[in-house]
C-alpha positions in Angstrom: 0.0 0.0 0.0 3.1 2.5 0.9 4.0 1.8 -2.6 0.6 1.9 -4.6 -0.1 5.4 -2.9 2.6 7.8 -4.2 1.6 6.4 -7.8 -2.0 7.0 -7.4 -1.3 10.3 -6.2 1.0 10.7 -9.3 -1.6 9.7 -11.5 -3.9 11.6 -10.8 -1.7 14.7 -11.2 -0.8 13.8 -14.3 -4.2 13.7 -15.2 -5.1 16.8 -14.1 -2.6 18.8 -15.6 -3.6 16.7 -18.8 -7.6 18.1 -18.3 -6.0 21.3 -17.9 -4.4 22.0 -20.6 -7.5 20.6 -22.7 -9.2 22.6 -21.4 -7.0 25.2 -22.4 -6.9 24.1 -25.9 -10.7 23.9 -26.3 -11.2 26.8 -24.4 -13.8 29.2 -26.9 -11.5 31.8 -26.4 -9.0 30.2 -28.6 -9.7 29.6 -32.0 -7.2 27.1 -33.6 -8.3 27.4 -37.0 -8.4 31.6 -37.5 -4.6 31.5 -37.6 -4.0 28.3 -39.9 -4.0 28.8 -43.8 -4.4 25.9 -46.6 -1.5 24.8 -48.2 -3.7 23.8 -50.9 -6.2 26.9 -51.6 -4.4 29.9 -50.2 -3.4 31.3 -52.9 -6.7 31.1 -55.2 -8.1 34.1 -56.2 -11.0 35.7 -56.0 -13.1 35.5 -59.2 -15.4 37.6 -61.0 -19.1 37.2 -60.3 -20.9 35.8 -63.4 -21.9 38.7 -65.6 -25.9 37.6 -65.4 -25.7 35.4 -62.3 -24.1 38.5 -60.2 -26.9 40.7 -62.0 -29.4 38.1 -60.1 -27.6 38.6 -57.0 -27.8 42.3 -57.1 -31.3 42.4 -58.0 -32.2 40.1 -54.9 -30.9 42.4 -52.5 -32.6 45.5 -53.8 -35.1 46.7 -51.2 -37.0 49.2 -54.2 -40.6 47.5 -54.5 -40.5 48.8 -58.1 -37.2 46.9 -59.0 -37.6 44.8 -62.3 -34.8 42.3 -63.1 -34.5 42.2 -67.1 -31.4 40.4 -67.2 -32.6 36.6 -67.0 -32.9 35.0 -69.6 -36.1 32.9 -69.1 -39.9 33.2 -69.8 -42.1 35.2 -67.4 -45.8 35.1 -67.5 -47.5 39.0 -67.7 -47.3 38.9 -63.6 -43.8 37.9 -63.5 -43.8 34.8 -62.6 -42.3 31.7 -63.9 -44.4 29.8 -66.5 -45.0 25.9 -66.4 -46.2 25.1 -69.8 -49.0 22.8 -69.6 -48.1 20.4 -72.1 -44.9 19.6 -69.7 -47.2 19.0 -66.7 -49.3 16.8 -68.9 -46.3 14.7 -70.0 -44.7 14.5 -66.5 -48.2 12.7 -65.4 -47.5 10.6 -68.0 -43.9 9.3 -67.2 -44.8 9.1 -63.6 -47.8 6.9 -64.6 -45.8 5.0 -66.9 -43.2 3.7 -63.6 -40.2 4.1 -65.4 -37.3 3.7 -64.1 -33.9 5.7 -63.0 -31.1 3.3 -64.8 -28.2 4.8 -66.3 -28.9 6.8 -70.4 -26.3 5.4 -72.7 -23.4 7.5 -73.3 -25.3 9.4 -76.0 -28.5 9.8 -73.8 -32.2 8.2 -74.1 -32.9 7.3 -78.0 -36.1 7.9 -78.5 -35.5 11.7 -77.4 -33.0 12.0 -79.6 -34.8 10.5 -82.9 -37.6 13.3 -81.7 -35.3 15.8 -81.2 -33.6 15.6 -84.8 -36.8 15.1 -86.7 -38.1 18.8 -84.9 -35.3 20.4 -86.0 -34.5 18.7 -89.3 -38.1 17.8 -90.2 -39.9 14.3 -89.9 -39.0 14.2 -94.0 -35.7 15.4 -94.1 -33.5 13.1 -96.4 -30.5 12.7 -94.0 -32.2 11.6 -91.5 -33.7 8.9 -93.8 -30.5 8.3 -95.4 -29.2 7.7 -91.7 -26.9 10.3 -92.3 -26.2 12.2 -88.9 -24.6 11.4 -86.2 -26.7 12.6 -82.6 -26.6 12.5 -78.9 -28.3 14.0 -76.0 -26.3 16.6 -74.4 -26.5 18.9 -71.2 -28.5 21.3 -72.9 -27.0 23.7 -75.1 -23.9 24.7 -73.2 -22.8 21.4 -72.8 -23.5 20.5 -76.7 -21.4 23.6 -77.4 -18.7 22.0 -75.0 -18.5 18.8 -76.6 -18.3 19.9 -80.6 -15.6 21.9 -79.3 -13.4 19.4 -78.0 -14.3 17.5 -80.9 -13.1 20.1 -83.4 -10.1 21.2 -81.1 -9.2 16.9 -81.4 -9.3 16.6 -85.2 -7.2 19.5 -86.4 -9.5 22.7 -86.0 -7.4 25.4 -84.5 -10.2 28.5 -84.2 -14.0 29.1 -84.7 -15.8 31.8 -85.8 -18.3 33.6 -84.1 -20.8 36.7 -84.3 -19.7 39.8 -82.8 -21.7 40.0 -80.6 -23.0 36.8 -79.7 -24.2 34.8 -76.4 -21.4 35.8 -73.6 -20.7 32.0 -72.9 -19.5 31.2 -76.3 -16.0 32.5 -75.7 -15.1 31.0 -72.7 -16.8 27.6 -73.5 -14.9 27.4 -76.8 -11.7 29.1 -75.5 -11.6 26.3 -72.5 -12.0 23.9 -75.4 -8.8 24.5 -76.8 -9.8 26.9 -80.1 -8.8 30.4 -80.4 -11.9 32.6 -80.9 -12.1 35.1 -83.9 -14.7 37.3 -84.6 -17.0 37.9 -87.5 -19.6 41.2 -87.7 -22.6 40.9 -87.5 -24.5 44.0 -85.5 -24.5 47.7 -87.0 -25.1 49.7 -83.3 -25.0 53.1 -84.6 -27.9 51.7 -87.3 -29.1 48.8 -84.5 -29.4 46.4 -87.9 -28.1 43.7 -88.9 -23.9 44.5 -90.2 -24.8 42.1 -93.5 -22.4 43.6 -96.0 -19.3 43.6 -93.3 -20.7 39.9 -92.5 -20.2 38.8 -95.5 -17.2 40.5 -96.0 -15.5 38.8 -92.9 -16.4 35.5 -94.2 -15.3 35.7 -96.9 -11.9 36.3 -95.4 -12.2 33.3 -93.0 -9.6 30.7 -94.0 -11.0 27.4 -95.9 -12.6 24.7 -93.7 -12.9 27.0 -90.9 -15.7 26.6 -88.5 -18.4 29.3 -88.1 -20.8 29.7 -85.6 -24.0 30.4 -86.5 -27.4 31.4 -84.6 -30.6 29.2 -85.9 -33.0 32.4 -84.7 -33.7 34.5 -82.5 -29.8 36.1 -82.3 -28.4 36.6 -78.9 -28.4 39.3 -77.8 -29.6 41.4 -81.0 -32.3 39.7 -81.5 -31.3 40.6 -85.7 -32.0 37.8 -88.1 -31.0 37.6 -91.5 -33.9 37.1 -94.0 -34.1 34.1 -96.2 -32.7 35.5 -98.9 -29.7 37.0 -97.0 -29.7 33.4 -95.5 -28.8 32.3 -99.0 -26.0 34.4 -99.7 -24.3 32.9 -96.5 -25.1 29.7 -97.5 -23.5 30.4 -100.9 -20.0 31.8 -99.0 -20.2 29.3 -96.5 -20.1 26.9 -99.5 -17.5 28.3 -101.7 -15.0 28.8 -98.7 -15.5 25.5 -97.4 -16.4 26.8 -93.9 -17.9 24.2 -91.8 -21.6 26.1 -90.4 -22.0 24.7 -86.8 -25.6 26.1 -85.8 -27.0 27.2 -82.4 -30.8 26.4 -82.1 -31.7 27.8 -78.9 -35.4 29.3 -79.4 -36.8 27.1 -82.3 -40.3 27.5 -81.6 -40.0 30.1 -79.3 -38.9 32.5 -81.6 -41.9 33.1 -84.2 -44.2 30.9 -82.2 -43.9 28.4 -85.7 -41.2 25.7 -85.2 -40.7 25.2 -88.8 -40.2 28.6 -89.7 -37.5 29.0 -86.7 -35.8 25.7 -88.7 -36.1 27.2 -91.8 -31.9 28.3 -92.0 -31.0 25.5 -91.0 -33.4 23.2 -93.3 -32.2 25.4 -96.4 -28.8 24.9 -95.7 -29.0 20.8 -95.5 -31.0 21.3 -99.4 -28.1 23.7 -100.1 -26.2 20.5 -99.7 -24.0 21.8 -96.6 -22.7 19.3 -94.0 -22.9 21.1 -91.0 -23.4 20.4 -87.1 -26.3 21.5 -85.0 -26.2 22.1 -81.1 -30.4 22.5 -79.8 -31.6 23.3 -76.3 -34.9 22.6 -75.3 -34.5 25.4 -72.0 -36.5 28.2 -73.8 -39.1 26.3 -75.8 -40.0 23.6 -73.4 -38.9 26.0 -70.7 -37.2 23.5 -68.9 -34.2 25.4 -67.6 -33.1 23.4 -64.5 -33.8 20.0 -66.8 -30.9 20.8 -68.8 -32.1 19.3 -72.4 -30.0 19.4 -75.2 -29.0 17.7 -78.4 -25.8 17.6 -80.5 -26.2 16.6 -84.4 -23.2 16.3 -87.0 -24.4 16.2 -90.7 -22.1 13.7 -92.2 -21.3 12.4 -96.3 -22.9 9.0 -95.5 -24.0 6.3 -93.1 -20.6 4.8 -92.1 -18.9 8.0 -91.6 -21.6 9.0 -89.3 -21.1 5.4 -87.0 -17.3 7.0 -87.0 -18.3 10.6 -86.0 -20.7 9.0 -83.1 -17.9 6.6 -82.5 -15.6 9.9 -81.5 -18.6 11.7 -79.5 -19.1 9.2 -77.5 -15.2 9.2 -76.5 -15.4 12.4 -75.6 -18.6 12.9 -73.8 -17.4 9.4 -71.4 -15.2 11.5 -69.5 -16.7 14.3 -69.5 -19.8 13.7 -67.9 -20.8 9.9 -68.7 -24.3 9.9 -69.1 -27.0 12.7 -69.4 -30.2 12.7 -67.1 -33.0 11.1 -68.6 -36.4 13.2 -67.0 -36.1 16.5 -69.0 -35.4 14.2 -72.4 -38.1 12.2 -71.2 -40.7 15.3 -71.0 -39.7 16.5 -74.4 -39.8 12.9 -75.6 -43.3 12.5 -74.5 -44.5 15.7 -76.0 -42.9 15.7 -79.5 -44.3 11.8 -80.0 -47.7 12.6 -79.3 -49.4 14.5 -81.7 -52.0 16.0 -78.9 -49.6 17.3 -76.5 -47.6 18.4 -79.4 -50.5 20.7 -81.0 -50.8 21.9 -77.4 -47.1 22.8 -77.7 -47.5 24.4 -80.5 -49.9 26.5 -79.2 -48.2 27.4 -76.2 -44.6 28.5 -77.7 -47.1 30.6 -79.8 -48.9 32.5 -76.7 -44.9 33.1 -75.5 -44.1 34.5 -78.5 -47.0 36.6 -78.7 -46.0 38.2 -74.8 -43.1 38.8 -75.6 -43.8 40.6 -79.2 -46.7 42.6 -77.4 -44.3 43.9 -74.9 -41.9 44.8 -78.0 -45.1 47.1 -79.2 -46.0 48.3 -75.7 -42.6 49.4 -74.5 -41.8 51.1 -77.6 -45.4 53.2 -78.0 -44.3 54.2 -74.1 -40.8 55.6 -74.9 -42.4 56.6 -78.3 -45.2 58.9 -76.2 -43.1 60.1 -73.1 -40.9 62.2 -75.3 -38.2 60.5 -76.1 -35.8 62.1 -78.7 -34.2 58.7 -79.7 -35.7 56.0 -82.2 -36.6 52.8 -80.3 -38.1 51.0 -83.7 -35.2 48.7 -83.7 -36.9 47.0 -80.8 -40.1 45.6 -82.5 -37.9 44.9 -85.5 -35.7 42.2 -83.6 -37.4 38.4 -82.6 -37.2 36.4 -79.8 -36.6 36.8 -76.1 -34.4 39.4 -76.2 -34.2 43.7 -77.1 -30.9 45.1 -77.7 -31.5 48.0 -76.2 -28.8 50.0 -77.9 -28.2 51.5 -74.1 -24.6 52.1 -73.0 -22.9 50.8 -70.4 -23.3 54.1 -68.4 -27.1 54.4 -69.0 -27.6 51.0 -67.9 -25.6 51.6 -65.0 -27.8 54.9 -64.4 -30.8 52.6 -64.6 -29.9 50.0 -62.0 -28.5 53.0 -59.3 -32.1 54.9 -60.1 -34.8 53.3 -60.5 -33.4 49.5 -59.9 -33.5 48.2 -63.4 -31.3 45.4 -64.0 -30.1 44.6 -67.3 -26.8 43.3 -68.9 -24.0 45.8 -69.7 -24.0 46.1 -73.4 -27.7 47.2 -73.1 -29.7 43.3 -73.5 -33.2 43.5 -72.4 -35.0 40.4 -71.3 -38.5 41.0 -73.1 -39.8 38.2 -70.7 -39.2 40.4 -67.8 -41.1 43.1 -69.2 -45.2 42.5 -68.5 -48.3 44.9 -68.6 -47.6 46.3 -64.3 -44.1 47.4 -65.3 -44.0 48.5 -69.0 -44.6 51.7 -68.0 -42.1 52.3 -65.1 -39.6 50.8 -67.6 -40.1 52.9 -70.7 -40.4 56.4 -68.6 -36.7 55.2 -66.7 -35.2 54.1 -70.1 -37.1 58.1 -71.1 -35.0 59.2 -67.7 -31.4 57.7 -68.6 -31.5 58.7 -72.3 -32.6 62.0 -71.9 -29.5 63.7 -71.0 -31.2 64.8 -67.6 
C-alpha cells in the first residue's frame, strides 16, 4: 500500500494537468483554426461574379418594390412569374404513370428523345435523316452541346471558330476552355441597331477554308437581328464556296416566331443547299425546362458509315466528361414531341410566349415613343425572340440600375420576358429618364 499510494497520487496529477491543458486548448477563447492557412487553396483568387448570375444577386438584395430584373434569360408570364407550360405538366403525369425507371442513359443519352429531337429540328422528312446520315446525342443542354463539338473540333485538327460579334457571352469561354482560339465575325451595325450584312459577308469571306463558323438558328443573342431568307442564302453560298464548316445554335426554335418550322427554316435550307454542318439544340427556352438541362448535338455527315465513325468519336469524348446525361427532362420533351396531342398543345403554347413577348416589344416602344423620347426605339419591334438590344450604354444602364433599380446586362440586353403589362410603363419612362440627357 506504501507503494501503490505515491503512484496513485502521481496519476492523478498527471491527469489533471492533462484536463488542464485541454481545457485550455478547447477553451472558446481560442480559435485554432483563424490562424491556420491551406496549403492547398491559399493562394486562389478571387473571381469575378458571373456577368448575369451577379446581376441576379444584385437584383435580390434590392429593397425598391418597383425593382424589375431584365437580365434573366427565361420566360415570365405578364405577372412575373415563372411559366410551367402545360403540355410539360401533362407529359410528366404521363412518365410518372408509366413507372419508369432511374437506370443509367447510354453514353449518348435516351434514344427515343434524340430521334424526336432531330426530326423537330430537321423535319420528320428530311432526307438525311432517312439516309441515316447524322450522327446525334443528348447533351446537357446547349452549353454542354457547345462544350463537346468543341473538344471535338479542337481533337481533329480545327485550331479556331468563328463567331458573331456579338454573340451569347458563354461562347468564348466555353470554346476558349476547349482549346480553339476565338475570332470574330460582324454581325451587329449599333449606330444603325441592324443587322452589319455587307461587313458579315465580307468577314467570311476572309475566313480561311474549312474554318468553322458559328452560326445562330433564330432569335440572335443578344440582337435579337435575323437575316432574312434571302440573306440566308447568300451565307449559305459563301459558306459553301469557302469550305467553312456552319455549326448552328438552335436555342429558341419554336420560341422564336411561335412556328417551329419557320425557326428551322436556315438551318433546313442549308442541308438542301447541300451543306454538312453540325447542329447544337436546347430545349431550356421552348419547353422552358431550364433546370432540366435538355439538349441535343447533331453532326451532318457524307454518308451512313462515316456517321457510326463521327458517333464513335462523340461518345469518347462525352465518357469523360460527364458519362451519361439525365434522362427526366429528355423524357418530357420525348413524350411531348411523339404525341401529336400534347404536341399541338405545344404548338400552341410557344405561340402565346411569343406573342407576350412581341406585345411587350409594341407596348414598351409606343411608351418611350409617347413620353418624349428624342431617340428611335423601332429597332426594338424589329428584332425576334426573347431578347431587345437595347442600344443602351454601359453608363445608361448603370444609371438605370443606381435609379430606378432596373437590372439589365452591360452592353444594353433586355429580357422582353421580364417586361409585363404592371411594369411596362415604369420601364419605358426610366429608359425616357437615362436617355434623356437629364
Amino acid at each position: 500500500m506504501p507503494l501503490i499510494r505515491p503512484l496513485l497520487r502521481h496519476n492523478h496529477s498527471i491527469i489533471s494537468r492533462g484536463k488542464h491543458i485541454l481545457n485550455k486548448i478547447s477553451s472558446p477563447r481560442i480559435n485554432v483554426c483563424a490562424f491556420s492557412t491551406s496549403i492547398h487553396w491559399a493562394k486562389f483568387p478571387m473571381g469575378p461574379p458571373d456577368p448575369i448570375l451577379g446581376l441576379n444577386e444584385a437584383y435580390a438584395k434590392d429593397v425598391n418594390p418597383n425593382k424589375v430584373n431584365l437580365g434573366v434569360g427565361a420566360y415570365r408570364d405578364d405577372t412575373g412569374s415563372p411559366y410551367v407550360l402545360k403540355c410539360v405538366r401533362d407529359a410528366e403525369e404521363i412518365i410518372k404513370n408509366n413507372n419508369e425507371n432511374h437506370e443509367y442513359a447510354p453514353i449518348t443519352g435516351c434514344p427515343d428523345f434524340v430521334k424526336e429531337a432531330m426530326a423537330f429540328a430537321y423535319g420528320d422528312d428530311s432526307k438525311v435523316l432517312t439516309e441515316n446520315r447524322v450522327a446525334a446525342t443528348q447533351t446537357l443542354s446547349g452549353t454542354g452541346g457547345l462544350r463537346v463539338m468543341g473538344e471535338l473540333l479542337a481533337k481533329f485538327g480545327h485550331k479556331h471558330i468563328y463567331v458573331p460579334n456579338p454573340t451569347w457571352g458563354n461562347h468564348i469561354p466555353i470554346f476558349a476552355n476547349a482549346g480553339l482560339e476565338v475570332r470574330k465575325y460582324r454581325y451587329y451595325d449599333a449606330a444603325k441597331s441592324g443587322l452589319d450584312f455587307n461587313n458579315l459577308i465580307a468577314d467570311l469571306k476572309d475566313a480561311p477554308e474549312e474554318s468553322a463558323v458559328l452560326l445562330h438558328v433564330c432569335a440572335h443573342n443578344p440582337t435579337g437581328m435575323d437575316p432574312t431568307m434571302e440573306q440566308w442564302k447568300h451565307i449559305s453560298d459563301v459558306v459553301k464556296e469557302r469550305k467553312l464548316l456552319p455549326f448552328f445554335d438552335c436555342a429558341y426554335q419554336g420560341f422564336a416566331s411561335g412556328n417551329a418550322p419557320q425557326d428551322a427554316a436556315p438551318l433546313r435550307m442549308f442541308i438542301e443547299e447541300g451543306h454538312e454542318l453540325a447542329l447544337v439544340q436546347s430545349f431550356s427556352k421552348n419547353f422552358g425546362l431550364y433546370g432540366q438541362r435538355v439538349g441535343a448535338l447533331s453532326i451532318v455527315c457524307g454518308n451512313e458509315d462515316e456517321a457510326k465513325k463521327v458517333l464513335s468519336q462523340l461518345k469518347i469524348v462525352i465518357r469523360p466528361m460527364y458519362s451519361n446525361p439525365p434522362r427526366h427532362g429528355a423524357r418530357i420533351v420525348r413524350t411531348v414531341l411523339s404525341d401529336d396531342e400534347l404536341k399541338a398543345e405545344f404548338i400552341d403554347q410557344c405561340s402565346d410566349m411569343a406573342s407576350r413577348i412581341n406585345s411587350m416589344r409594341v407596348k414598351l416602344v409606343d411608351r418611350l415613343s409617347t413620353s418624349g423620347s428624342n431617340r428611335s426605339w423601332d429597332h426594338i419591334t424589329s428584332q425576334i425572340g426573347m431578347f431587345a438590344y437595347s442600344g443602351l450604354t454601359k453608363d445608361e444602364v448603370e444609371t438605370l440600375r443606381e435609379r430606378h433599380s432596373i437590372y439589365c446586362t452591360l452592353d444594353g440586353r433586355i429580357s422582353m420576358a421580364g417586361v409585363t403589362s404592371g411594369n411596362v410603363g415604369y420601364i419605358g419612362d426610366a429608359i425616357n429618364d437615362v436617355t434623356s440627357g437629364k
